[in-house]
N, C-alpha and C positions, 0 to 999 in steps of 0.2 A: 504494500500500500504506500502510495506517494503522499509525504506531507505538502501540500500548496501551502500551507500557512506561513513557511520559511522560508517562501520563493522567491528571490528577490526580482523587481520587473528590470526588464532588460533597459539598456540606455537608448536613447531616442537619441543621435547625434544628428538629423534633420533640424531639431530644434537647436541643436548647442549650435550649429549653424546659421539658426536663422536670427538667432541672437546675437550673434557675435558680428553678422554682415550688418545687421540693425547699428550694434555699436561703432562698427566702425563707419557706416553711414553720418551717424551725427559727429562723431570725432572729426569728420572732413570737413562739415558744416562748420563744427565749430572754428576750426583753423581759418577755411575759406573767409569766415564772420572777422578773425583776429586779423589777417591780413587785410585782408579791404578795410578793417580801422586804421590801421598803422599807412596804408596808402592815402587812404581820403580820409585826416582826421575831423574835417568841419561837419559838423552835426546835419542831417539833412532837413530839409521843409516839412514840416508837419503837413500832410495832406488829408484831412479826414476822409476822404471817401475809400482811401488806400491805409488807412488805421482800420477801418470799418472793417474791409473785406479781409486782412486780415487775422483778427478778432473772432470776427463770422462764418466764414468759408471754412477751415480747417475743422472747428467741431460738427462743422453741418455734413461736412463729407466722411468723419468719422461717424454718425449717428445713419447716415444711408446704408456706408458700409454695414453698420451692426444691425439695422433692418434689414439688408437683402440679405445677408446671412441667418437670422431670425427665420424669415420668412421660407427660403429655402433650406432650413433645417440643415447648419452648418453644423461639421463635423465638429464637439466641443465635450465638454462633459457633460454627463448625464448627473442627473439627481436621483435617477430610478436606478 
């Protein structure tokens, strides 16, 4: 008889993956951000309408995302 209770789950290195291109994604953000200060350090024009979108856009497009995955019953965890 096999014990399952001591099984330990296998490593998923798709996600250590996916985390790790994640990371280095905004590492290059951040530099790209560092160097364009140190090149142009004059503060830029406040434009509200480009504050707005901003501000707006990015959680709107994360909230779609998490709907169309919602809706088509994206792979995630269960509660059952």
């Amino acid at each position: 008889m096999v014990d399952d209770s001591q099984a330990e789950p296998a490593p998923v290195p798709s996600k250590a993956r996916s985390v790790l291109r994640l990371w280095a994604l905004a590492l290059a953000a951040s530099a790209a951000l560092a160097a364009s200060g140190e090149r142009w350090p004059e503060p830029l024009a406040v434009q509200p309408a480009l504050v707005w979108c901003l501000v707006l856009v990015p959680p709107a497009l994360v909230a779609l995302w998490l709907l169309s995955q919602w809706r088509n019953g994206g792979e995630g965890e269960s509660l059952h």
